[in-house]
Backbone bond lengths (Angstrom), bond angles and torsions (degrees), N, CA, C in turn:
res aa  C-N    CA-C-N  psi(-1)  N-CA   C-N-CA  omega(-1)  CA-C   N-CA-C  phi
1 X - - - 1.452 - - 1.523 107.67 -
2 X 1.164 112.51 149.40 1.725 111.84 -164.01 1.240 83.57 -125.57
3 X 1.515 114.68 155.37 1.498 115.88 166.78 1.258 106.81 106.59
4 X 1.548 118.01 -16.78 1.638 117.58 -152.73 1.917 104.91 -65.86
5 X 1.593 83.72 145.86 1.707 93.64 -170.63 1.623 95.26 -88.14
6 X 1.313 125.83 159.92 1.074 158.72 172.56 1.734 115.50 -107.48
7 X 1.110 131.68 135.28 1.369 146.89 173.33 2.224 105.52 -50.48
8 X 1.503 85.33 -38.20 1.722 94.58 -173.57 1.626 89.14 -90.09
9 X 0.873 136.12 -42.60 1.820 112.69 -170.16 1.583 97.85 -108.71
10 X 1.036 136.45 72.66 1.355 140.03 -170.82 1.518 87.57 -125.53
11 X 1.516 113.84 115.47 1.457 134.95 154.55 1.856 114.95 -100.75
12 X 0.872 127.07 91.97 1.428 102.14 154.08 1.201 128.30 8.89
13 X 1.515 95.10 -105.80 1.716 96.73 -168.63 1.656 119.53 -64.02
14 X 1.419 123.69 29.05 1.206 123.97 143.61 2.164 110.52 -102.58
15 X 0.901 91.82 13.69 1.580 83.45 -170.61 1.862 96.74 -86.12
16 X 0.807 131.12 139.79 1.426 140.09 -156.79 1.910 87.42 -92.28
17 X 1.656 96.97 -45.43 2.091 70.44 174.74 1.320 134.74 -113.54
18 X 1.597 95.90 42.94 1.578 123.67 148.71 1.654 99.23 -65.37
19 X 1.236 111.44 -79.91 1.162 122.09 -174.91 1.392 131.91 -50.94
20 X 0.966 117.54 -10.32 1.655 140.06 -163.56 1.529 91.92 -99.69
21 X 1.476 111.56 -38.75 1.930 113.49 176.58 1.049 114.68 -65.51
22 X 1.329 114.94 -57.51 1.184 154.12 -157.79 1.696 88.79 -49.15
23 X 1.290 109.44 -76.77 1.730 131.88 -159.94 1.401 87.50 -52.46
24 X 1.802 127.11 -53.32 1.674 122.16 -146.21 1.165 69.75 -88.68
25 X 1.434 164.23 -73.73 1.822 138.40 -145.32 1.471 105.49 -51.44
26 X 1.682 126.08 -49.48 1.074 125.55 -152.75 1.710 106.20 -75.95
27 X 1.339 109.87 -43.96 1.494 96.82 164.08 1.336 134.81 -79.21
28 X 1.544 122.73 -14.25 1.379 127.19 131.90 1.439 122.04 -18.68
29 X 1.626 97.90 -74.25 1.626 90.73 -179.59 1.479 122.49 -80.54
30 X 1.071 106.53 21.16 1.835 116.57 176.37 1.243 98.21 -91.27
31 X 1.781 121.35 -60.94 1.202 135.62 -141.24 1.614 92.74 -77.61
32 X 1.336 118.70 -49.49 1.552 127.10 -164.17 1.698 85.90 -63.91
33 X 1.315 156.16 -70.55 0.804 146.63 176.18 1.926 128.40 -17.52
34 X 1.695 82.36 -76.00 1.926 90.91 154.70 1.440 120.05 -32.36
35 X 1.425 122.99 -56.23 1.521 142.76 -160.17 1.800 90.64 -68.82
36 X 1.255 94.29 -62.56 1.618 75.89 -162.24 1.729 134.43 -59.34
37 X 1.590 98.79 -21.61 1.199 130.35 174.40 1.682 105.65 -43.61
38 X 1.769 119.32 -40.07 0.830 126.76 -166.88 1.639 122.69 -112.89
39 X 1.591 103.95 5.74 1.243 136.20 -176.54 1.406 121.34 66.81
40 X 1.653 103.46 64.22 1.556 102.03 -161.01 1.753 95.55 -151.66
41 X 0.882 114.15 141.00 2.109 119.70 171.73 1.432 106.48 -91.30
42 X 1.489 113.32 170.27 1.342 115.23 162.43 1.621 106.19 -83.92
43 X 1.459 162.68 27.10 0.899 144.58 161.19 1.678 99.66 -91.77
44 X 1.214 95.00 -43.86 2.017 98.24 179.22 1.590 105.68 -88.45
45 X 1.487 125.47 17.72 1.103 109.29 152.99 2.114 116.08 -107.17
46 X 1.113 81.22 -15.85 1.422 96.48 166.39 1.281 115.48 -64.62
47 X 1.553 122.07 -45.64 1.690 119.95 164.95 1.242 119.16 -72.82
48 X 1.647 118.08 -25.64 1.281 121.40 -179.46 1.839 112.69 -56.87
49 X 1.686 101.86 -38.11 1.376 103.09 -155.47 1.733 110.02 -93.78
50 X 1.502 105.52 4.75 1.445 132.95 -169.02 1.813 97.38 -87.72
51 X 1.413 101.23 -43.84 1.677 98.57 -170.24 1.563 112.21 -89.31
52 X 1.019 106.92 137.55 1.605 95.52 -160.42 2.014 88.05 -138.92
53 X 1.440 115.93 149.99 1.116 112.38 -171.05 1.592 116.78 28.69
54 X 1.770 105.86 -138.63 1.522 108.10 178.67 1.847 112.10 -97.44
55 X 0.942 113.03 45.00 1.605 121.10 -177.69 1.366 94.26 -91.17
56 X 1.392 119.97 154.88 1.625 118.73 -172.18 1.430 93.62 -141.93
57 X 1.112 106.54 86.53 1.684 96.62 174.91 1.502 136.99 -68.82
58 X 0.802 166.41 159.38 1.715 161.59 -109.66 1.700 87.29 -145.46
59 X 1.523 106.65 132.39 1.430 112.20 -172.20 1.668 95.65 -69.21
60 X 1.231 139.67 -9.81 1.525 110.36 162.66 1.097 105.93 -75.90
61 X 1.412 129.36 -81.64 1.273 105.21 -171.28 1.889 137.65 -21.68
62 X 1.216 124.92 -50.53 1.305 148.37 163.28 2.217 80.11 -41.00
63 X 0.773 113.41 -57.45 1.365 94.74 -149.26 2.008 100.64 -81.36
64 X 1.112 91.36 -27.68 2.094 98.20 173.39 1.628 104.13 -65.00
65 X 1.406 121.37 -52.53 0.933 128.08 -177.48 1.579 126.58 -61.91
66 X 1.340 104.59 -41.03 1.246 117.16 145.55 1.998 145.07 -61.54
67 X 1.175 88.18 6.39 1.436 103.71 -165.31 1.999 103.06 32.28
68 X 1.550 99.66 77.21 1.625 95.24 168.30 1.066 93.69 -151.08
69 X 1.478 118.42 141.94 1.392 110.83 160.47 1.476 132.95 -78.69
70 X 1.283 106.95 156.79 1.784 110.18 -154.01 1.436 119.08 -55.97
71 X 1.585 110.12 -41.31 1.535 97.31 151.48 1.634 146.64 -46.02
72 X 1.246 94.74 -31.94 1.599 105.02 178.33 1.499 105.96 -93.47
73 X 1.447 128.09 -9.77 1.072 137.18 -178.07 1.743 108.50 -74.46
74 X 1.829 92.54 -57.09 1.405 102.40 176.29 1.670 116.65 -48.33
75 X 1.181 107.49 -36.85 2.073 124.44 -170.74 1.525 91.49 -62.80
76 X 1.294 115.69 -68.29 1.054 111.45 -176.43 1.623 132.94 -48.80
77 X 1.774 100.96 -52.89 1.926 101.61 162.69 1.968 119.48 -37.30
78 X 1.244 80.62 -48.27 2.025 105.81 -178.36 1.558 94.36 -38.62
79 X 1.538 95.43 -72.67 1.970 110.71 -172.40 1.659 90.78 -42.35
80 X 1.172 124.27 -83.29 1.379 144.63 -149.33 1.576 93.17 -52.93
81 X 0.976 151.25 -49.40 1.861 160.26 -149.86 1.916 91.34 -90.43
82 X 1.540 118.93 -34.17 1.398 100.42 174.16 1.014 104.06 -98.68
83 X 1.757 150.23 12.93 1.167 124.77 -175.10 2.201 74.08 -107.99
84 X 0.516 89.13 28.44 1.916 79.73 173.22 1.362 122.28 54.28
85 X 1.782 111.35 30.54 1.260 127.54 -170.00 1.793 108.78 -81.70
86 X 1.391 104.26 -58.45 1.303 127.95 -175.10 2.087 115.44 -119.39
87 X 1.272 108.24 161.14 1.226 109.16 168.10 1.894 105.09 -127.42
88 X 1.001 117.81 123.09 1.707 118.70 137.07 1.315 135.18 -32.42
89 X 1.014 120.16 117.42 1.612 129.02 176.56 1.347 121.03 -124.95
90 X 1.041 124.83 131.23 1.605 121.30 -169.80 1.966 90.46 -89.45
91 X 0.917 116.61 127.18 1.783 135.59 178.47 1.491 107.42 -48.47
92 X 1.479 131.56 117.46 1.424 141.68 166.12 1.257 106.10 -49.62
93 X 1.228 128.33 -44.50 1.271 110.78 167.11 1.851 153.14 -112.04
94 X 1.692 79.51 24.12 1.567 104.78 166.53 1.219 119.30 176.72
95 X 1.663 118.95 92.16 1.266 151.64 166.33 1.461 112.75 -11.03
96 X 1.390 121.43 -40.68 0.946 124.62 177.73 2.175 118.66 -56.53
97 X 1.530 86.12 -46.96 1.848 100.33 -171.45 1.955 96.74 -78.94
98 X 1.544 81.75 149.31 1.585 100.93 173.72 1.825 95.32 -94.84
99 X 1.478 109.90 143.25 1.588 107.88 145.29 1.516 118.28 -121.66
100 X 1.138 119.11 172.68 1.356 129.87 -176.20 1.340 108.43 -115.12
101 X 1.170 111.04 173.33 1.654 116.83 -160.18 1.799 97.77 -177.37
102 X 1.775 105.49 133.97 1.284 86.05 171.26 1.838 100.39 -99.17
103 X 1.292 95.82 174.51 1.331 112.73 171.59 1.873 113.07 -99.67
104 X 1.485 93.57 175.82 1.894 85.25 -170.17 1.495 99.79 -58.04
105 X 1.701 132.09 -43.53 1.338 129.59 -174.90 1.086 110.94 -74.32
106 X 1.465 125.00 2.62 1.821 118.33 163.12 1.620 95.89 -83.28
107 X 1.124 124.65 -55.34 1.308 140.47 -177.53 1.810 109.69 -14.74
108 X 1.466 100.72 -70.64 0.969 130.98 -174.48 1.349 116.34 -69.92
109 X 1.485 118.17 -42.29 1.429 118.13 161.27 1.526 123.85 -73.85
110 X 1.404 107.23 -4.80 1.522 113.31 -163.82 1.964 83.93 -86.18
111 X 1.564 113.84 -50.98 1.295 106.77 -157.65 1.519 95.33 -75.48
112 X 1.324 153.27 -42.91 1.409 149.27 176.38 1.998 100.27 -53.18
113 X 0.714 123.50 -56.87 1.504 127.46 161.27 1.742 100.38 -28.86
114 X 1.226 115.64 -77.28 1.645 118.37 -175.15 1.477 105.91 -64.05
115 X 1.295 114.14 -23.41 1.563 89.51 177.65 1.921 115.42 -95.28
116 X 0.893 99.69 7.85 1.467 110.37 157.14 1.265 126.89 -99.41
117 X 1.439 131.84 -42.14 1.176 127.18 145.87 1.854 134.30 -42.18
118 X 1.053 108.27 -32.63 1.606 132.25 179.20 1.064 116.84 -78.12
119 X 1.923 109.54 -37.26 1.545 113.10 152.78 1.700 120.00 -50.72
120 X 1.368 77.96 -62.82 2.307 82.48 -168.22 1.861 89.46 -56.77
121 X 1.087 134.49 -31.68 1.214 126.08 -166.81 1.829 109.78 -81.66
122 X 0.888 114.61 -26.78 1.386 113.89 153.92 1.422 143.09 -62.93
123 X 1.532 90.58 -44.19 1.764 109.06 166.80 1.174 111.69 -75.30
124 X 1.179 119.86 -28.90 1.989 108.91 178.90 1.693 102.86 -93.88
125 X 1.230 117.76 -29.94 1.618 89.55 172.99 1.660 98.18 -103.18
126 X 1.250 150.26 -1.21 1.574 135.81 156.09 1.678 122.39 -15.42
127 X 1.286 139.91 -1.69 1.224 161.07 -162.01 1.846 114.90 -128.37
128 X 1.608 96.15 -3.94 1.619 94.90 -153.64 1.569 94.87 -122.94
129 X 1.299 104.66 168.74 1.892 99.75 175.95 1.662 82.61 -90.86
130 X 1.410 87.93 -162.13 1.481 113.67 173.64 1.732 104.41 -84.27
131 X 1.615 100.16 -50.33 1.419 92.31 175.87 1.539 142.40 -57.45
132 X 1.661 106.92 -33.48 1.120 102.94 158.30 1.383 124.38 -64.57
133 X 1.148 120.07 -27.60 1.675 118.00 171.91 1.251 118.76 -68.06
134 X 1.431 106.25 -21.01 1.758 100.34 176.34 1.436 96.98 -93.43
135 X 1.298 150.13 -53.94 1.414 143.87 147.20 1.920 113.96 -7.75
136 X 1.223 107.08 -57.02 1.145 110.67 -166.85 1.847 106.70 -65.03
137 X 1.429 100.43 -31.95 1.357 99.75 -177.84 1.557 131.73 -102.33
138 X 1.374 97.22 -7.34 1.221 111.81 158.07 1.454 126.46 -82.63
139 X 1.536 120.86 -3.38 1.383 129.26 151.02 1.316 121.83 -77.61
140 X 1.579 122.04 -53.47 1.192 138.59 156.62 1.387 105.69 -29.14
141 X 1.148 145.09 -24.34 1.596 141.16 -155.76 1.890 91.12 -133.95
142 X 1.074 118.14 -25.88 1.742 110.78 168.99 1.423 94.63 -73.43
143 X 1.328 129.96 -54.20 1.793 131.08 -169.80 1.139 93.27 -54.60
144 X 1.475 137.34 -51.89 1.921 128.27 -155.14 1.555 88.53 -84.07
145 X 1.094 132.05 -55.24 1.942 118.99 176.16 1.570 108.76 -40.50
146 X 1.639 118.31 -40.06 1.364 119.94 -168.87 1.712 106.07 -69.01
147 X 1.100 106.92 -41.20 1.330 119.62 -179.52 1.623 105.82 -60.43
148 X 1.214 105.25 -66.53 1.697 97.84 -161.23 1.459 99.33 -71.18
149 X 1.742 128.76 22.24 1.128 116.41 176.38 1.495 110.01 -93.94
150 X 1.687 108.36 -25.06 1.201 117.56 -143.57 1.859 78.23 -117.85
151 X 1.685 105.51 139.03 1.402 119.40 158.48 1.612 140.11 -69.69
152 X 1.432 104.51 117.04 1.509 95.58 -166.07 1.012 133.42 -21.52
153 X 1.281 119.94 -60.30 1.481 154.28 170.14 1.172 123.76 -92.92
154 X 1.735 123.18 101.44 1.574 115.99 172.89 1.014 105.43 -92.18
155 X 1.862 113.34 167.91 0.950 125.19 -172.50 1.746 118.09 -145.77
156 X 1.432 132.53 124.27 1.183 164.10 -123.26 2.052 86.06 -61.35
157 X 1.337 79.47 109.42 1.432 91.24 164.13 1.911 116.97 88.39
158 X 1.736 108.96 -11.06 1.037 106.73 154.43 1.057 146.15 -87.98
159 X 1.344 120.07 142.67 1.467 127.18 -171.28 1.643 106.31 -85.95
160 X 1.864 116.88 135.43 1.292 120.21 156.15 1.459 118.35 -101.03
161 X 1.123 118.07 -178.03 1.611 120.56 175.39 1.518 95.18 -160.63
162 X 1.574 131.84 150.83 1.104 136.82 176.20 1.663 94.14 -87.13
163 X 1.637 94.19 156.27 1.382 109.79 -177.39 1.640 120.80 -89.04
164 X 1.757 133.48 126.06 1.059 119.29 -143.74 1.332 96.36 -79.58
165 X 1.726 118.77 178.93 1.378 104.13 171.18 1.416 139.74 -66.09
166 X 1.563 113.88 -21.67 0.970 141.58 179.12 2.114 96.31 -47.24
167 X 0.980 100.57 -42.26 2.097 114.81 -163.80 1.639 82.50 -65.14
């Protein structure tokens, strides 16, 4: 790895996940802004932008994908199923799994949801090709593989190794 920071020349605002916060707070607090305008949060836009046509995804997934955990995931479906956003379905082919489904008023909130998001997402990369955006995110997605390769927490005398692609 080239570039590597040191404890003695360690700047901040060269640290790549200064900036990496920095960017996901700032459109956070853009997007939550947008959302509310239209009477909507980022946790139910996070499920909103998960259901796509008639695909019914399984409330774990919805909740991995969402970075939430499944309890707070479930609170949230609950909220979202009485405001007449989404419906629950117990899975045709295993009783056990929940799926989701939007309803016509998810529908409708799902696409006002994307067209506010698509805004801030235009204005912050409007400056960029396409290629750097596909560059940009195809690093972004090598760093989250790098991550879930490597253990939060090491510990004295153990060895890690990243996981090959094949895993």
């Amino acid at each position: 790895m080239s570039g590597a920071v040191h404890e003695g020349n360690f700047k901040f605002s060269e640290w790549p996940f200064y900036w990496l916060t920095r960017v996901a707070d700032r459109y956070v607090q853009q997007l939550e802004v947008a959302l509310k305008a239209i009477g909507l949060d980022i946790p139910g836009w996070r499920v909103l932008m998960q259901i796509q046509g008639n695909l019914r995804p399984r409330v774990t997934e919805l909740a991995e994908h969402a970075i939430i955990k499944l309890p707070t995931m479930t609170k949230i479906l609950q909220r979202m199923e009485a405001e007449g956003l989404i419906v629950s379905l117990v899975s045709k082919s295993d009783a056990r799994v929940t799926e989701i489904m939007l309803t016509p008023e998810g529908r409708i909130a799902r696409r006002k949801a994307w067209a506010e998001a698509d805004r801030i997402y235009r204005y912050a990369f409007s400056d960029m090709k396409d290629e750097k955006i596909a560059s940009l995110t195809a690093m972004l997605n090598q760093l989250f593989e790098n991550l879930g390769s490597q253990p939060a927490a090491s510990t004295k005398g153990a060895t890690t190794s990243k996981r090959t692609a094949a895993q």
